[in-house]
C-alpha positions as protocol buffer text, in pm:
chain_id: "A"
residue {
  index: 1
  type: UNK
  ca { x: 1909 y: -2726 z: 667 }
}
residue {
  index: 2
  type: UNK
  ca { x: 1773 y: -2989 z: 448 }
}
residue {
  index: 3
  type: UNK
  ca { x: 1641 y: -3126 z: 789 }
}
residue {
  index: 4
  type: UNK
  ca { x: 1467 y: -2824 z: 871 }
}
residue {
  index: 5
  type: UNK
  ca { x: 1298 y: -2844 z: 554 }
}
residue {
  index: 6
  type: UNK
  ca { x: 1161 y: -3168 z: 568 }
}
residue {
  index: 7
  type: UNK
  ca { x: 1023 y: -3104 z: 922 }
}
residue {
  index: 8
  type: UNK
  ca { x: 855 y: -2801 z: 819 }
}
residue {
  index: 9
  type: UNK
  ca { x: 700 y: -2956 z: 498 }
}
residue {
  index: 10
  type: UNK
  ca { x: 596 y: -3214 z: 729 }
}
residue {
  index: 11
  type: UNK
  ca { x: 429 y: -3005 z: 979 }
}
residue {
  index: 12
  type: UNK
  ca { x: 268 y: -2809 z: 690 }
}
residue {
  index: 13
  type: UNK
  ca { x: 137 y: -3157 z: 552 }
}
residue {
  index: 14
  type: UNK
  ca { x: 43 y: -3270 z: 939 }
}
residue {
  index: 15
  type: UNK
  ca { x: -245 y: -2958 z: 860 }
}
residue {
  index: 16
  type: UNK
  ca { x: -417 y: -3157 z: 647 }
}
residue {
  index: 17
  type: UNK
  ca { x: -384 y: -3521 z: 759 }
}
residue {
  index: 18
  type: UNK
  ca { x: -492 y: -3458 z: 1144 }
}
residue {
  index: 19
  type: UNK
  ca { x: -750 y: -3697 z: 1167 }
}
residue {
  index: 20
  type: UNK
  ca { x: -603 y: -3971 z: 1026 }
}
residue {
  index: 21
  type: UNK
  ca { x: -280 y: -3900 z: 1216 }
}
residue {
  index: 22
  type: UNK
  ca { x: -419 y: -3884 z: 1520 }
}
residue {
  index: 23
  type: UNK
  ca { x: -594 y: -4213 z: 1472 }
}
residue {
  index: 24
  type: UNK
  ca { x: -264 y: -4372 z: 1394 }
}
residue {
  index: 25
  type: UNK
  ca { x: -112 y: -4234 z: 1714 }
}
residue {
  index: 26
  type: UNK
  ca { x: -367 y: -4399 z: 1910 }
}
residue {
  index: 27
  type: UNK
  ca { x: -323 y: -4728 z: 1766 }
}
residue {
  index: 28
  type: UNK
  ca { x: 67 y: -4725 z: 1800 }
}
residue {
  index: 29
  type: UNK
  ca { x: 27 y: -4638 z: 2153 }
}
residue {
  index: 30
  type: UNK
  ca { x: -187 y: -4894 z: 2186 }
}
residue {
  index: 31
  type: UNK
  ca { x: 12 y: -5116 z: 2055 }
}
residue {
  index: 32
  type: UNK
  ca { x: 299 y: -5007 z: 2257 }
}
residue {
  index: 33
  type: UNK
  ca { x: 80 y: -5081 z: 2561 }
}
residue {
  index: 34
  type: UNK
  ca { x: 0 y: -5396 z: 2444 }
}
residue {
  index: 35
  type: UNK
  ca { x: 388 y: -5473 z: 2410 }
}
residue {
  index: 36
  type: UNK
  ca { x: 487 y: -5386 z: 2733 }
}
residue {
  index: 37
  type: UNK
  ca { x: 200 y: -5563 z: 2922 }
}
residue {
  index: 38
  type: UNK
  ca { x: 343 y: -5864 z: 2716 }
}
residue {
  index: 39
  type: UNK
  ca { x: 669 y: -5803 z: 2860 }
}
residue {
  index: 40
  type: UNK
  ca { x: 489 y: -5765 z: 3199 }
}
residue {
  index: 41
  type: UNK
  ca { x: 287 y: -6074 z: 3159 }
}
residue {
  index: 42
  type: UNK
  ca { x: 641 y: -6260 z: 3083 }
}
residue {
  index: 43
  type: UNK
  ca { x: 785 y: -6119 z: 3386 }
}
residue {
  index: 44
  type: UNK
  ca { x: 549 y: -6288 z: 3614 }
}
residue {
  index: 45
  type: UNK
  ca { x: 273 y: -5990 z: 3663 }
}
residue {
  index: 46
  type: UNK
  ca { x: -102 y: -6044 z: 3659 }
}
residue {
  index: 47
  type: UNK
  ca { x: -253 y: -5889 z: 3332 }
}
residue {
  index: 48
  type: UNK
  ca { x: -424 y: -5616 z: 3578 }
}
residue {
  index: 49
  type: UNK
  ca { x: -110 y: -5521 z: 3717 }
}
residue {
  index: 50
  type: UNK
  ca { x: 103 y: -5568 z: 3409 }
}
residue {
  index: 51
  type: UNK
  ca { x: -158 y: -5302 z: 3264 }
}
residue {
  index: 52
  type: UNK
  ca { x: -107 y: -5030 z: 3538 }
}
residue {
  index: 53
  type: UNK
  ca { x: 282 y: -5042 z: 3481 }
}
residue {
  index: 54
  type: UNK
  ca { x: 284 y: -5017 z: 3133 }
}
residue {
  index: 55
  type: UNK
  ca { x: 73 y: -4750 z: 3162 }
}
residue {
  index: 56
  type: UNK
  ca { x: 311 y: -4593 z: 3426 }
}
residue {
  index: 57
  type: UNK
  ca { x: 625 y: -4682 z: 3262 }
}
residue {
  index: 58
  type: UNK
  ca { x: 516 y: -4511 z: 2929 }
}
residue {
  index: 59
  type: UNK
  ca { x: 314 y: -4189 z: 3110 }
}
residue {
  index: 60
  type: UNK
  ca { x: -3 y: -3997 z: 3063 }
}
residue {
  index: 61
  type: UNK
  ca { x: -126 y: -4132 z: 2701 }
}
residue {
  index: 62
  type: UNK
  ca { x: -338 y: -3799 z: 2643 }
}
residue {
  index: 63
  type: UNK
  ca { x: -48 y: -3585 z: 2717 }
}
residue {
  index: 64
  type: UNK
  ca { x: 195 y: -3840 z: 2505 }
}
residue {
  index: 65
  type: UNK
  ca { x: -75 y: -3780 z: 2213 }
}
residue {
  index: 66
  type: UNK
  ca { x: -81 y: -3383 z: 2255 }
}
residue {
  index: 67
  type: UNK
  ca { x: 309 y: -3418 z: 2215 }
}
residue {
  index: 68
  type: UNK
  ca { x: 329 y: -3582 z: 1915 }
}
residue {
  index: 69
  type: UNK
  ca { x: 80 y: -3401 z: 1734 }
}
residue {
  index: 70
  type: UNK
  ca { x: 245 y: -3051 z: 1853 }
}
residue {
  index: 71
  type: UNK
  ca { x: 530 y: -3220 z: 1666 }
}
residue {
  index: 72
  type: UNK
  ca { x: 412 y: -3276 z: 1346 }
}
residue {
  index: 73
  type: UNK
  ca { x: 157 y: -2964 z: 1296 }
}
residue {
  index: 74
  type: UNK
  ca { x: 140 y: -2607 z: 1364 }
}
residue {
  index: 75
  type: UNK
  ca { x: -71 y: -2586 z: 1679 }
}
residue {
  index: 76
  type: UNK
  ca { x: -150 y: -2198 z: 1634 }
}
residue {
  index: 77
  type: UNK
  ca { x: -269 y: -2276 z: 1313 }
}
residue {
  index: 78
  type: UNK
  ca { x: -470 y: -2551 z: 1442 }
}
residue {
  index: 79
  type: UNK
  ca { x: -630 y: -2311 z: 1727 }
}
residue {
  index: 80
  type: UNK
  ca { x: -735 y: -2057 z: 1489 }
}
residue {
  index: 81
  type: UNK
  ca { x: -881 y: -2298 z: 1298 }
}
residue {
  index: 82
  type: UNK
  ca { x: -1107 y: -2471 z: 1567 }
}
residue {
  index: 83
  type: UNK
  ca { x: -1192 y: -2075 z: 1651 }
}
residue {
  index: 84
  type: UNK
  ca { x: -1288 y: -1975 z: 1327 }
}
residue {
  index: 85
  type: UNK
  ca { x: -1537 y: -2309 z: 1277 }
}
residue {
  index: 86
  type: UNK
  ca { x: -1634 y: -2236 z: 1618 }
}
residue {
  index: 87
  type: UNK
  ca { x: -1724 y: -1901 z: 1504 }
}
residue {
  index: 88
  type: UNK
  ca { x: -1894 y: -1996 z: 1251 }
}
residue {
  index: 89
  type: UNK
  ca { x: -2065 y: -2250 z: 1386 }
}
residue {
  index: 90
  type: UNK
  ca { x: -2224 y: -1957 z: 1617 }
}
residue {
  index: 91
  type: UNK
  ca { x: -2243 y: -1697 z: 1360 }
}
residue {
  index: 92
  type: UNK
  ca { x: -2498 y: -1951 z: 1202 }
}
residue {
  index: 93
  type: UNK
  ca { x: -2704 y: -2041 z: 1514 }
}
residue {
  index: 94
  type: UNK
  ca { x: -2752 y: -1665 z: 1551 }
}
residue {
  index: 95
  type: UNK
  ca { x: -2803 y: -1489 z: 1205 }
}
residue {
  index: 96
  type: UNK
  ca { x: -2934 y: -1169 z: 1327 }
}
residue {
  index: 97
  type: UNK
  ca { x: -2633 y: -1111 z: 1542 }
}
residue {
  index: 98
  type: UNK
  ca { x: -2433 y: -1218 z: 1221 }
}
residue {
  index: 99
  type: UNK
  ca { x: -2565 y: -979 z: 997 }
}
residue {
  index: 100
  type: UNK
  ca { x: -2518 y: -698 z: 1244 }
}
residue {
  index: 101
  type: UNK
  ca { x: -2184 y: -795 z: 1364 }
}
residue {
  index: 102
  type: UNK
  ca { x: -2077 y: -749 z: 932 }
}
residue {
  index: 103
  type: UNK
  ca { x: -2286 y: -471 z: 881 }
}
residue {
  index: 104
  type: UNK
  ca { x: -2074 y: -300 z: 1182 }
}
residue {
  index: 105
  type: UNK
  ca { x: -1763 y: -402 z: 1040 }
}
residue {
  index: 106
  type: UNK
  ca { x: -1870 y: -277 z: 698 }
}
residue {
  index: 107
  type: UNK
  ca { x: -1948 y: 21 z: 854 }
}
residue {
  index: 108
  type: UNK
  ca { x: -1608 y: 34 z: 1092 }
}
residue {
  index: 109
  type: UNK
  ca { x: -1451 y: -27 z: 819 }
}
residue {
  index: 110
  type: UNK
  ca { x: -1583 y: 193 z: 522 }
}
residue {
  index: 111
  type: UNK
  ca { x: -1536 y: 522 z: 803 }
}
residue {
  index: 112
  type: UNK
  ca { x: -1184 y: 417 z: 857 }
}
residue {
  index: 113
  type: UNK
  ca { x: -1101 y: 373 z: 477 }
}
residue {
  index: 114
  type: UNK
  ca { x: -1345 y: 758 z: 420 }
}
residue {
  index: 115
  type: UNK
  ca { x: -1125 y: 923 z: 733 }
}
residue {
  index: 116
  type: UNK
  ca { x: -834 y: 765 z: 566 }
}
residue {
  index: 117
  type: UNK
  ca { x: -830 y: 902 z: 230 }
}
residue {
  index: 118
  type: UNK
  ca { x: -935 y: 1238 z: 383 }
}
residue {
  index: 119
  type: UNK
  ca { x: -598 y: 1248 z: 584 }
}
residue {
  index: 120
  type: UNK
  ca { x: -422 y: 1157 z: 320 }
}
residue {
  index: 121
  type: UNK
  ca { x: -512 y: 1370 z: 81 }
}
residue {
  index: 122
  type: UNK
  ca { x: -547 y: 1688 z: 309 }
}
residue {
  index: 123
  type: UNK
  ca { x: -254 y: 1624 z: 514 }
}
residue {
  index: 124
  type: UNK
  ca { x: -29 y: 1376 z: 359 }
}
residue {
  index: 125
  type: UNK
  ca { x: -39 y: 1458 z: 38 }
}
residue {
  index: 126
  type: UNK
  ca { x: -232 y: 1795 z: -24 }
}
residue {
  index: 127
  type: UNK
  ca { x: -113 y: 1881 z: -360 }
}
residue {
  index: 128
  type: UNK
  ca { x: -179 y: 1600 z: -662 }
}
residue {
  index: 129
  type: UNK
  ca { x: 125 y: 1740 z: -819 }
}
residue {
  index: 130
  type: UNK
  ca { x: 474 y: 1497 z: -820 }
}
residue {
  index: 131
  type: UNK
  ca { x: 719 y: 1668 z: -654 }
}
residue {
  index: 132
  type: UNK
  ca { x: 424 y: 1869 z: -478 }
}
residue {
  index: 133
  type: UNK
  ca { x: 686 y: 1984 z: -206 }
}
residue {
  index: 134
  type: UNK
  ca { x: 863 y: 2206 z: -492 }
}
residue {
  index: 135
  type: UNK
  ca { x: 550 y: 2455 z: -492 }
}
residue {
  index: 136
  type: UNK
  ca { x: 614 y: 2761 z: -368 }
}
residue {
  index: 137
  type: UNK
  ca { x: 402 y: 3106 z: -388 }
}
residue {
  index: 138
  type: UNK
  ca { x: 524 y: 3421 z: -408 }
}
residue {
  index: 139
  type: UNK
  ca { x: 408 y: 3703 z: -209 }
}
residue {
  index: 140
  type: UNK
  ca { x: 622 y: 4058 z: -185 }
}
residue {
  index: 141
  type: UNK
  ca { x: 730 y: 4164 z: 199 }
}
residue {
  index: 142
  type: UNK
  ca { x: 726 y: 4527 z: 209 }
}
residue {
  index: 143
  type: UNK
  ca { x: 870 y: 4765 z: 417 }
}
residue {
  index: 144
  type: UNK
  ca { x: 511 y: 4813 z: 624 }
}
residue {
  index: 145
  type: UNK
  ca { x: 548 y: 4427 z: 729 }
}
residue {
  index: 146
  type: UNK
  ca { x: 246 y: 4328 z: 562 }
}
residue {
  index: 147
  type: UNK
  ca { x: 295 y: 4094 z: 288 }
}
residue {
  index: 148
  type: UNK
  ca { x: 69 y: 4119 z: -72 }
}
residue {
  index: 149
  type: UNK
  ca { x: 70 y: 3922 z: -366 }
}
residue {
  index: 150
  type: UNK
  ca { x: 333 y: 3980 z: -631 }
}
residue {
  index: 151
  type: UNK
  ca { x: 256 y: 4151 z: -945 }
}
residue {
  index: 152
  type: UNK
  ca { x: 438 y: 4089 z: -1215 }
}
residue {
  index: 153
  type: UNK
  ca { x: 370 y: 4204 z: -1598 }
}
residue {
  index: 154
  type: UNK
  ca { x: 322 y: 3957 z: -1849 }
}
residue {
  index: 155
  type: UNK
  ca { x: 701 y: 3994 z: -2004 }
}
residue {
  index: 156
  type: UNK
  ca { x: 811 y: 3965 z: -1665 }
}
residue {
  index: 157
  type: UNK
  ca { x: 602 y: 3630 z: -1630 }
}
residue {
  index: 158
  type: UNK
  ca { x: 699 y: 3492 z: -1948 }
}
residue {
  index: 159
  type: UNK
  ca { x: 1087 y: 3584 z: -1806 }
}
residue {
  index: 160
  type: UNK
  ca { x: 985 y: 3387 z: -1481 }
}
residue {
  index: 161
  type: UNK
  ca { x: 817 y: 3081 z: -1647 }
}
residue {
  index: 162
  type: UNK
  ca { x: 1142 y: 3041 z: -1866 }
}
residue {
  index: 163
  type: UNK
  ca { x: 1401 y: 3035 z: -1580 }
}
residue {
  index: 164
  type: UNK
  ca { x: 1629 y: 2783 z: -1593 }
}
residue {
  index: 165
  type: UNK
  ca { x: 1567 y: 2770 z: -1204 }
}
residue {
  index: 166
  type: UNK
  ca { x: 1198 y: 2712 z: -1225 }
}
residue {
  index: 167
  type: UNK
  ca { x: 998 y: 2403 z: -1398 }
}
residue {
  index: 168
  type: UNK
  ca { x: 698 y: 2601 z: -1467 }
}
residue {
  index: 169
  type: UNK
  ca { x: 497 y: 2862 z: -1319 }
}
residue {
  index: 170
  type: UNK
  ca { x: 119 y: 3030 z: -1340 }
}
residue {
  index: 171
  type: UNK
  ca { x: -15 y: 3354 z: -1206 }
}
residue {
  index: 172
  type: UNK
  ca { x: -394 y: 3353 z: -1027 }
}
residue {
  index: 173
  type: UNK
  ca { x: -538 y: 3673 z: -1022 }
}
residue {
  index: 174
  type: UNK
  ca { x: -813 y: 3780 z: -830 }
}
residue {
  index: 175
  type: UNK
  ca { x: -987 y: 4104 z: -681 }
}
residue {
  index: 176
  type: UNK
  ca { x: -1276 y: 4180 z: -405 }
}
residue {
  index: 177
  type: UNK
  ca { x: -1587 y: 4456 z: -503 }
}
residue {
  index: 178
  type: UNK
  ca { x: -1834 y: 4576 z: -334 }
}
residue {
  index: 179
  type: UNK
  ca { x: -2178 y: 4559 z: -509 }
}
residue {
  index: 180
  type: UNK
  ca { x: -2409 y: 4831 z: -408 }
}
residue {
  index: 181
  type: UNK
  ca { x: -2737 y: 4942 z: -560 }
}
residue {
  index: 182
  type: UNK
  ca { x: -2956 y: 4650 z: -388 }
}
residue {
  index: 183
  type: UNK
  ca { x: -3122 y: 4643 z: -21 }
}
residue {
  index: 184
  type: UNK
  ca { x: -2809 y: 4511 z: 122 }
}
residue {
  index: 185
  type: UNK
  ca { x: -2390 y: 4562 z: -12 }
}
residue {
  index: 186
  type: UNK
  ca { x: -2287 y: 4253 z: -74 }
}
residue {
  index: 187
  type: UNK
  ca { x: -1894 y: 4169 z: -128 }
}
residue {
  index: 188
  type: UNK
  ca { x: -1783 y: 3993 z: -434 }
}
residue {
  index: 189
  type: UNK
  ca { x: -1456 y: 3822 z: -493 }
}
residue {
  index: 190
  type: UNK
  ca { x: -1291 y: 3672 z: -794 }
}
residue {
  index: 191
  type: UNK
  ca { x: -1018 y: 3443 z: -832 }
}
C-alpha cells in the first residue's frame, strides 16, 4: 500500500517536472551507452562497432524513453494537455472561429439549461409544494358517470381542513357566464 502511494505521488509530481525529467533520461541513457561501448571498446571492438551493439544490446532509445516517462506520469493527462494547448494555440490563430465556436456553446448550452428547468418543473416536479405527491383533488362521481367538483359548505370545510387525516386543505371556486348585451356573447369564467 504504502508503495502504491509513493508511486502515485510520484507520477502526480512526474506532471510537473516533465521537462527536466526527460532531459535527465536522455543523459542517463547516454551515459549508459557510453558505458557499454566502454565495455565494447575493452572487449576488442572498434568504437563504430562497439557503438552499434550497445545500441542493440540496450534497444530502441526513443521507445526506452517513452517507457520510462509512461512510468513516472499520467500519460492521459499528459495527452489532454498537449490537446488543450494545441487548441488553444488554434483557437488564437483563428479568433473569429473562436468567438463563434463559444458563442455556440453559450448558446448550446443556455437552451439545454432553459429546456432543462422547463422539464423539471413541468414534469419532474410540477407542484412547488414538499411532499407535492400528497395533493389530491376532490371531484364527486355520480351516478350519470360524469364527474363535477365537490361542494362542500363552509362547516363542512372547516370539518375537512381539521381532519386528523388531512394536513391542510383549500376550496377554489369558480363559475362560467355568458355576457350578452354587446355585438358578440362572449363567455366569461372565474376561478
Amino acid at each position: 500500500m504504502k508503495g502504491q502511494l509513493l508511486a502515485f505521488v510520484s507520477r502526480c509530481l512526474g506532471l510537473f517536472t516533465a521537462r527536466r525529467d526527460d532531459t535527465n533520461t536522455r543523459d542517463e541513457l547516454a551515459d549508459y551507452v557510453s558505458r557499454l561501448m566502454e565495455q565494447h571498446i575493452d572487449g576488442g571492438q572498434t568504437p563504430a562497432e562497439a557503438a552499434r551493439l550497445a545500441k542493440v544490446q540496450l534497444g530502441g532509445m526513443a521507445q526506452l524513453a517513452e517507457e520510462l516517462r509512461e512510468d513516472r506520469s499520467f500519460p492521459l493527462v499528459e495527452m489532454v494537455a498537449q490537446d488543450l494547448r494545441y487548441a488553444v494555440r488554434t483557437l488564437r490563430r483563428n479568433p473569429g472561429f473562436a468567438i463563434s465556436a463559444v458563442l455556440m456553446l453559450a448558446v448550446g448550452i443556455a437552451a439545454s439549461t432553459g429546456l432543462f428547468a422547463v422539464v423539471d418543473a413541468l414534469v419532474l416536479h410540477p407542484f412547488p409544494y414538499v411532499g407535492a405527491e400528497r395533493i389530491a383533488r376532490v371531484r364527486v362521481l355520480p351516478p350519470s358517470g360524469r364527474p363535477r367538483p365537490a361542494s362542500l359548505t363552509a362547516d363542512e370545510f372547516k370539518t375537512l381542513r381539521h381532519a386528523s387525516t388531512i394536513d391542510d386543505a383549500y376550496i377554489v371556486d369558480g363559475f362560467t357566464m355568458t355576457i350578452t348585451g354587446a355585438e358578440f356573447p362572449e363567455s366569461v369564467s372565474y376561478q
